[in-house]
N, C-alpha and C positions, 0 to 999 in steps of 0.2 A: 408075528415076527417084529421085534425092533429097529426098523430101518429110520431111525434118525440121522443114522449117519452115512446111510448107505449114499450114495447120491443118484440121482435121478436117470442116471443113464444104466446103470447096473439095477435097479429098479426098475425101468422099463424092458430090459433084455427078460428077466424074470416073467415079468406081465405078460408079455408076448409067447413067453414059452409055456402057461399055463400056472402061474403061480400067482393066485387070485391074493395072497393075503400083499404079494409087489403091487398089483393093481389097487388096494387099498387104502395102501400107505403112500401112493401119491396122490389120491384123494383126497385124504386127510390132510397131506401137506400143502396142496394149491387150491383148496375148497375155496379157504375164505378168501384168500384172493382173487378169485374169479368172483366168487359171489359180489367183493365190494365193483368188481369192474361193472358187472352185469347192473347193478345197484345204483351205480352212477347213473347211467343210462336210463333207467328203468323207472329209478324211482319207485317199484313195488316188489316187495320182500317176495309175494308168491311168483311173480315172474321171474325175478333174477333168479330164485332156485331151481322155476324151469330150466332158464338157459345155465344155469349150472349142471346140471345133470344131463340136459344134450351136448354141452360139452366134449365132457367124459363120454358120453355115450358115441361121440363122434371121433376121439381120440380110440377108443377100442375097435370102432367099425373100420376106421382108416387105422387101424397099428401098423401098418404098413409102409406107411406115407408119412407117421409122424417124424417131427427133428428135434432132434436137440439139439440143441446151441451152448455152445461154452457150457454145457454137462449140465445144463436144468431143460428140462420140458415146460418150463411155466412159459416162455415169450411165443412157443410153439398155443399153448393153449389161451395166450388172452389174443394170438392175432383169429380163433378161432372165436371167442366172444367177442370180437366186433363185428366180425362177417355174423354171427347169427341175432345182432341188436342193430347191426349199422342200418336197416330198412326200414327200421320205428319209428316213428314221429317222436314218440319219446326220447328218441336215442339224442335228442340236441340239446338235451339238460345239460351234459353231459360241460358240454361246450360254453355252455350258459353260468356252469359255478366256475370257466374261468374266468368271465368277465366281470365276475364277482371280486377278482381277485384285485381288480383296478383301483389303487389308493385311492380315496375321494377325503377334500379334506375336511374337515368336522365344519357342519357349517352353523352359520350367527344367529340361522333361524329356522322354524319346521318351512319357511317354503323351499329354498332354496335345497335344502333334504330332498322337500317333493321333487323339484325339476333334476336332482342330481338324479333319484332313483328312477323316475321316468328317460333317463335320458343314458343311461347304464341299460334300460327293458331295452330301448328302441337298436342300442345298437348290439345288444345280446341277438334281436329278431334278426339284424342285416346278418350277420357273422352266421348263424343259423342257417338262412337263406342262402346265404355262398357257398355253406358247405355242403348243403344239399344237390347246389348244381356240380358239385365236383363226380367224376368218375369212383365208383364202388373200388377200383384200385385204388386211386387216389386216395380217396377218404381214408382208408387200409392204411396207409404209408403217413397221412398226418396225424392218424391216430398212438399208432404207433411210437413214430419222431418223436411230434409234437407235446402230443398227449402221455404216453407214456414212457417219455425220454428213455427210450432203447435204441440202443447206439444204432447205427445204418449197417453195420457190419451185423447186429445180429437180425436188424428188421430184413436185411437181403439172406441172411440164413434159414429164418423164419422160411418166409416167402420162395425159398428158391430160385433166387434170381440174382441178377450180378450186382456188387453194390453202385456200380453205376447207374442201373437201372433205378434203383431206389431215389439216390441223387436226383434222377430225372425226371421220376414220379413227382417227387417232395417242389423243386423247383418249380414243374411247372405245374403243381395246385397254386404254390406260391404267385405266379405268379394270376393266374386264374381270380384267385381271392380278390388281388389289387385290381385288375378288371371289373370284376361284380361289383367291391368295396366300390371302389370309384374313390375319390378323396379323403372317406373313412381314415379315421387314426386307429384303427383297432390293428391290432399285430397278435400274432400269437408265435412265439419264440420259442418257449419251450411250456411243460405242465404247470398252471396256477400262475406263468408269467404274460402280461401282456402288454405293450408300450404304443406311444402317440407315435411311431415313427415310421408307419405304415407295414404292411406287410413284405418281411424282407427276408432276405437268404442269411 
């Protein structure tokens, strides 16, 4: 079948009711996007295709349980690749290319390169370190937010839970971070953005 156009909620009613070519075509449509999520984290092609495929395979076993939101199933299946990457040691590359993202300005000579890039590792490690002491919810909710700037309205649809509740997950990682961080300038706002201005709401 040709479901390009179909969307993903009429798509998955089909899937559910035994219409394996519906199952397919949303496959094909959120593959590569889970695959790149998985891929951030992961760093290796044969793992992320793991967790690509227990994905799906986890959105079929729970078809029952799964949501749409605002008529796609994709925010329903990448809060499901983070619960099966967020336990990795690997999974804080992830967090690591946004600190990458930090303007640094050309400098006058290779040392000060050196200490720029040594000192960009050291506080990629703290930011790393604080997000590990966060709550498996938590992590969930800035990954989400932060990382992949999906509104709180759909991350509490995702998740099923009130968007307060999200509010209050996200605050208080937030505020956790500035605890661990300690006088750190590292901020994480939203995806690929980071500022000196501490971690803040």
């Amino acid at each position: 079948m040709n479901g390009d156009a179909v969307p993903d909620a009429s798509l998955w009613l089909e899937a559910v009711a035994g219409t394996e070519s519906a199952f397919a075509v949303l496959f094909d449509r959120h593959r590569a996007r889970i695959f790149r999520k998985a891929y951030s984290r992961l760093r290796n092609v044969h793992d992320a295709e793991d967790v690509v495929a227990m994905v799906f395979l986890e959105a079929w076993r729970s078809r029952e349980k799964v949501r749409i939101v605002d008529g796609s199933l994709l925010p329903w299946l990448l809060s499901v690749t983070t619960y099966l990457t967020l336990n990795s040691d690997r999974a804080a590359r992830r967090y690591r290319r946004l600190l990458a993202k930090l303007p640094i300005a050309p400098p006058a000579d290779p040392v000060p390169d050196v200490d720029n890039r040594l000192d960009l590792q050291e506080r990629a490690n703290m930011l790393t370190q604080a997000l590990r002491r966060l709550s498996a919810v938590e992590r969930t909710v800035v990954d989400l937010c932060l990382v992949e700037e999906l509104s709180m309205a759909t991350v509490a649809g995702v998740l099923d839970v009130p968007i307060g509740t999200v509010k209050s997950r996200l605050n208080g990682a937030r505020r956790k971070l500035r605890t661990y961080l300690g006088e750190s300038d590292i901020t994480v706002r939203r995806a690929g953005e980071l500022s000196s201005e501490g971690i803040s709401g």
